[in-house]
N, C-alpha and C positions, 0 to 999 in steps of 0.2 A: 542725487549725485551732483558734486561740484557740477563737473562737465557735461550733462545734461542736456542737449542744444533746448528742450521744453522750458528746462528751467534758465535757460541764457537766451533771451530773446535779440540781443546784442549782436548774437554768433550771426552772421549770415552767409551768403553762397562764394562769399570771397577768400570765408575760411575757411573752407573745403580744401582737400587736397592739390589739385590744381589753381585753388583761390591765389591772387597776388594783390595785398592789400599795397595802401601808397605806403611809400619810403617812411613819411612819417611816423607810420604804425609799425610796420617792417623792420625798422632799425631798432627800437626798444625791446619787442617782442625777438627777433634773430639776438641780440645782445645779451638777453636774459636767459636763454640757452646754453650762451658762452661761460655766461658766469655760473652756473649751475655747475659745469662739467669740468672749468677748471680747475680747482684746487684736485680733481681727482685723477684727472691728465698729464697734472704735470709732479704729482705725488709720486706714481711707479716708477719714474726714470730714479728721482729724489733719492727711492730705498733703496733702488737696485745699484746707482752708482753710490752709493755711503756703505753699502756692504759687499761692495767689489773693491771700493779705499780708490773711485778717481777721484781728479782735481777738481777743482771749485771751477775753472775752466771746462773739463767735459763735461760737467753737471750742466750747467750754461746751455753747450753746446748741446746735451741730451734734449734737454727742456725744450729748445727752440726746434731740434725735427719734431718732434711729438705737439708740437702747436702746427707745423707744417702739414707734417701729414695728414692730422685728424681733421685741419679743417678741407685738405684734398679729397679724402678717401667720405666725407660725410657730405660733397656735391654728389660723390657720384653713388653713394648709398641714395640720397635722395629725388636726385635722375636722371633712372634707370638707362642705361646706355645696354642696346639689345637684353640678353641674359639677365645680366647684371645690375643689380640694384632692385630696391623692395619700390623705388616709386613711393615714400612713403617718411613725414616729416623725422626721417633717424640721425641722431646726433652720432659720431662715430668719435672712440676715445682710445686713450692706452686701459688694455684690461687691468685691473685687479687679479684676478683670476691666477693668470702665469708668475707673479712675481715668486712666492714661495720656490717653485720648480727654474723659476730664472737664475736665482741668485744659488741654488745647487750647481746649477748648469755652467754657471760664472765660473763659481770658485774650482772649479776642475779643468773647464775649457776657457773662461775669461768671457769676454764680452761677443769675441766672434763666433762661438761658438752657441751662442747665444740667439744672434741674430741668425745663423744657419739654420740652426733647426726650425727657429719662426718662420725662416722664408721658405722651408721644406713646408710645413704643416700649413700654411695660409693654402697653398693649394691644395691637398690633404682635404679642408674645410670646404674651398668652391666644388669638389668634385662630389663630396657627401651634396652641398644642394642642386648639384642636376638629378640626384636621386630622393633627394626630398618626397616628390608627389607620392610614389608609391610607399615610401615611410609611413606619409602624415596619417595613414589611417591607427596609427600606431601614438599620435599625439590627439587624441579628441580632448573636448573642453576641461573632463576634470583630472587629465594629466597635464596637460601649459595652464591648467586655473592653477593647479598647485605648483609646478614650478614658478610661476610667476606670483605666488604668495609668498613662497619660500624666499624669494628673493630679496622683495619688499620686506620683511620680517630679520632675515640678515644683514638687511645692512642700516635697519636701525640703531642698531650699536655703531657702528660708523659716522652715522649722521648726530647721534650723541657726544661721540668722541671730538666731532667738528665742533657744538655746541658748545662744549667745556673748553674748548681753547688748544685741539689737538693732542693728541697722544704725543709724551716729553716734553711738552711745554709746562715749563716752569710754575706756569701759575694756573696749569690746570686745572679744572675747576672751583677758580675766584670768582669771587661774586661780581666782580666785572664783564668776566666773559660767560657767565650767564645772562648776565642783565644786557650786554650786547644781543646773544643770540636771542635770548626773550623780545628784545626789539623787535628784533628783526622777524620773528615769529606771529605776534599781533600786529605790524602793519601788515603783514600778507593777508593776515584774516580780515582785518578790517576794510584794506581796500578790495576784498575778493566780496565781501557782503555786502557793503556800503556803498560802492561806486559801481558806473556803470560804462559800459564801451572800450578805450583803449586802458583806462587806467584801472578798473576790472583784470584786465587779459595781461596785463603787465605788472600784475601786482606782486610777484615774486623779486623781477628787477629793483621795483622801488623800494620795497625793503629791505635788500641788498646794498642800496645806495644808503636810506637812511644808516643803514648800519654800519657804512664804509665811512661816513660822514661824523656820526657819532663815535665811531674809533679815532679821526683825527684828533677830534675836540677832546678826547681821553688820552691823548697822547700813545697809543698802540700802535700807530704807522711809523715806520723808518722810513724814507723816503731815499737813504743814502742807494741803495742799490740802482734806485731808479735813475739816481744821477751820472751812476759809472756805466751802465748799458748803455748800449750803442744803439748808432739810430738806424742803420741798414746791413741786412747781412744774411747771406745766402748761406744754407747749411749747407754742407759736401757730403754728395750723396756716397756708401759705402769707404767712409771713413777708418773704419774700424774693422774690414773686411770681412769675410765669412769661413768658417770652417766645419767640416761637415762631420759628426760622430753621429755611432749607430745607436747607443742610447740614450744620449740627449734628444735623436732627434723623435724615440720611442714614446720620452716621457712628455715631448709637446704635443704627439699627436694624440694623445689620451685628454689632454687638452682641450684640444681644439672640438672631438668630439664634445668633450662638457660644452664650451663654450658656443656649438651651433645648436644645442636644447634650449642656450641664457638664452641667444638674439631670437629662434622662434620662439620664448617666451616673452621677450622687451618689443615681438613684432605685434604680438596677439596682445600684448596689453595695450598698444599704438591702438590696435585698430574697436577693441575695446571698449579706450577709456577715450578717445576720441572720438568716435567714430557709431558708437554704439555695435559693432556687428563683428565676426570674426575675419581672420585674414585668408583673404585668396591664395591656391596653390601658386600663384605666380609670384607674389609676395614676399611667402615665407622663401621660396626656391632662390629670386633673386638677393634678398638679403641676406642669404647664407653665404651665397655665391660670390657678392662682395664685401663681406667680410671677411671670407676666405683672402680675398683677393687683395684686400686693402692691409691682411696682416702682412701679405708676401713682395707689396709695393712696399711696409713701413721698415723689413726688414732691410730694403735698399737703402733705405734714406736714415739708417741708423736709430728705429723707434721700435720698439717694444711692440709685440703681437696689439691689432687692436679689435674693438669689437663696439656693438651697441652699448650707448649709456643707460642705465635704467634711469637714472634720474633725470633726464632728459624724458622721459615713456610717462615720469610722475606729473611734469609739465605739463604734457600733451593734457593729461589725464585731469588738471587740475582746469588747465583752461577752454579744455573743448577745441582750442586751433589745431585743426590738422594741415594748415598750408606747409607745402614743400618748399613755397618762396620763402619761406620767414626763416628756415632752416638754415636754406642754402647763404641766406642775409649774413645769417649767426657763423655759416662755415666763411664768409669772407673775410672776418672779423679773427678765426683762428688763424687763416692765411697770412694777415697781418702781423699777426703775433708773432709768426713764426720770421717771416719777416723785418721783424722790427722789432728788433729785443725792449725797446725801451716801452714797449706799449704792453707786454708781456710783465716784466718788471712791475708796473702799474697793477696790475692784478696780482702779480706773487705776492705781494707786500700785504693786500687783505689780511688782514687776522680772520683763521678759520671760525672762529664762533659766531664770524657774521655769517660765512657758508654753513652755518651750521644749522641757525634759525632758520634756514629755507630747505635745508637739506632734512630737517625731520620730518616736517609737513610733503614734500615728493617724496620719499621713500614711501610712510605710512600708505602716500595715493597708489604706490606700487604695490601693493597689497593689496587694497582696495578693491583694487580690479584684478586681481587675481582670485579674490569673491566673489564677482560679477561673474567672473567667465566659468569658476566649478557649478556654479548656480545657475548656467543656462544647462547644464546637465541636468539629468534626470538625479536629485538627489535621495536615492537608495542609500538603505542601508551598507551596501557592498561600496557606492560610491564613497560614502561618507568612512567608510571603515580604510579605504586608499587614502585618502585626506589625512583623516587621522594618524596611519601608521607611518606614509611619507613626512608630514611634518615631524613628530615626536623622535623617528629616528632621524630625520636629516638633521633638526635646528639642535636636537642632545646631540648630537656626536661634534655637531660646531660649534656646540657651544665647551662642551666637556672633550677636546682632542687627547687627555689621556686616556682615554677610554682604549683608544688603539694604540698605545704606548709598545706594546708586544708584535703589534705587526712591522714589515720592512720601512724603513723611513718612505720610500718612493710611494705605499698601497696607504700608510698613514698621512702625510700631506696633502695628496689629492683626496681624499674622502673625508678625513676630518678638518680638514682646511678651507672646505667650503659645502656647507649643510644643503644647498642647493643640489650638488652633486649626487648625494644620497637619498634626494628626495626625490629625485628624477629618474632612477634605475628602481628604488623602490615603485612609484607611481608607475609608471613601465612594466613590470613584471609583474604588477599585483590585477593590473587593468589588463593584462592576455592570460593570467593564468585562473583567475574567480570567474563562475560560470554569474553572465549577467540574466538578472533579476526579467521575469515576463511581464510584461507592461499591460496595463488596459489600456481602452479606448481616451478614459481621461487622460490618464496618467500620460500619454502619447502625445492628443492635445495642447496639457498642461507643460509638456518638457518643448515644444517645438515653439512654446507662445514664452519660453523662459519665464513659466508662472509656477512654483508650489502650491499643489496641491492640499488643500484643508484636510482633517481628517475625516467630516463626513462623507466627504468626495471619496475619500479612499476606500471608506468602509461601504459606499452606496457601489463603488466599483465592485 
């Protein structure tokens, strides 16, 4: 495995969770973060205000809370203040997740209505993680191995879609914006195999740069936006005020349940693919807790429900750093943006195909480790038949949504609108209702040491 501390002798005790490397290392590795989660941060506000028909002014104005908050609410995901917070390097973002059920929610109640119900269901989310503990016996390895596969697996098409030069973009897959993202694809590999130390662990940023650099020189940057943002400016918080309906606020907290399965799945592939080892009941509790809590702050400040990035989790996962300083580095750098439009501007202007080349490779590592973590399970037949029937129905029903063309729009959106969803109430109900399989002596051994059993071993059992 990339991340492997045996096979990264480089990694040392600084980039532990508590580790704080110097500034010098800090700032590339927290920036590299930043840019990873961008384009996807400031994407939901993008759809939700183009199919609500605001102005090019509240799109502005959208974009810049959602750079605010996500880099507020991912200090304090990262540390833990009492309760609250996983303690643990999480990027925090605008979901994906809600936009389908937002822009319904829009077009009937508008934008406040919108925000209400987020600010209703953020805490809805914290109070599901003070009851975590007693849940989690109900998530073992190979139900968050497959949610957290599932994830990885879906949002490969996403990270393609970056690659080719974004979905409606005009010149969607031209041989340009492949050959940007292929750039920017083989330095990452090159400098993750061939180099060693800071330029190893940061090898995603740098070929983000090369590929922001080689879009200049190809003439892909506009630069003019960058020149009309402004250079200081305070969002206003509850702008757009809130207003409270019963089914609006219905359809986010069905939500927000999917969405505390994603972050204990984006926690357990953290501690995974980082970390080698699974996450503590305090962990998963507190970073439900403030995700909860950080949707029902973004709802004040005018941003979209938010929650863990996975592609952040692919990071962790690729580089083996688990410091929460390099995070918190990467969330002062959102703060800024949010801040300072014109530094924000400067990253919107990227051409996706450079986030694309880096966004294939985290995603895929999102996976990755979502095979790491079914495989410290005991892999049975029964287990491997949950795998199987979660993924086949979750990733077909999202990949194929007429399939539910006949059910209500609200039971069709949420279930075919994201394969996750279905693979996680499947994996759930199949892992309490299939009687589990009698283990030997090896076989017990073999699952506690996260080793597969050979078949003489099985057959001498």
């Amino acid at each position: 495995m990339l991340n492997s501390k045996d096979n990264n002798p480089n990694l040392d005790a600084k980039y532990d969770v508590d580790g704080k490397p110097p500034l010098k290392e800090a700032i590339p590795l927290g920036l590299q973060h930043v840019l990873a989660m961008f384009a996807g941060n400031v994407t939901v506000p993008l759809i939700i205000a183009g199919a609500l028909g605001l102005t090019m002014g509240e799109r502005t104005f959208l974009i810049q809370c959602a750079m605010l908050v996500a880099g507020i609410t991912t200090l304090i995901q990262a540390n833990r203040i009492g309760p609250v917070g996983a303690n643990l390097p999480i990027v925090m973002g605008t979901s994906f997740g809600f936009v389908p059920t937002s822009i319904a929610i829009g077009n009937q109640f508008g934008l406040s209505g919108i925000l209400g119900a987020a600010f209703v269901g953020g805490f809805f989310e914290a109070i599901l993680g003070f009851f975590l503990k007693p849940l989690r016996k109900y998530f073992p390895p190979i139900v968050t191995g497959t949610v957290l596969l599932t994830i990885g697996l879906s949002l490969l098409p996403t990270g393609i879609n970056y690659f080719a030069g974004g979905v409606g973009a005009p010149d969607f897959g031209s041989l340009q914006n492949l050959a940007l993202g292929s750039l920017v694809l083989v330095t990452i590999i090159f400098f993750n195999q061939y180099f060693k130390g800071i330029l190893r662990m940061a090898a995603i940023l740098i070929g983000i740069i090369v590929g922001y650099v080689a879009a200049i020189f190809m003439g892909k940057v506009d630069f003019a936006s960058v020149a009309e943002a402004a250079w200081f400016s305070i969002p206003t918080p509850m702008a757009y005020g809130m207003t409270f309906h019963g089914s609006a606020i219905i359809a986010m907290l069905i939500l927000y349940v999917v969405t505390t399965v994603e972050t204990v799945g984006d926690i357990s592939g953290i501690t995974v693919g980082g970390a080698g080892r699974e996450a503590t009941d305090q962990e998963l509790s507190g970073g439900v807790i403030a995700d909860g809590l950080a949707s029902s702050f973004a709802a004040l400040f005018n941003a979209f429900p938010n929650t863990s990035f996975s592609q952040n989790v692919g990071i962790v996962s690729l580089t083996g750093i688990m410091s929460r300083y390099v995070v918190s580095v990467g969330a002062i750098f959102l703060i800024l943006a949010g801040l300072v439009p014109k530094l924000g501007a400067i990253l919107a202007v990227m051409p996706q195909s450079v986030l694309g080349g880096a966004a294939v490779v985290m995603f895929a590592m999102i996976a990755t480790s979502g095979i790491v973590l079914v495989a410290k399970d005991d892999l049975s037949q029964r287990n491997l038949l949950i795998v199987a029937v979660a993924l086949g129905l979750g990733l077909g029903l999202g990949s194929v949504p007429e399939a539910l063309q006949h059910f209500p729009e609200s039971v069709s959106l949420i279930f075919s609108g994201s394969g996750m969803v279905v693979s996680c109430i499947i994996a759930l109900v199949l892992n309490i209702i299939l009687p589990k399989e009698k283990q030997s002596a090896v076989q017990k051994a073999a699952a506690k040491n996260g080793r597969v059993i050979t078949k003489s071993e099985a057959t001498s059992a």
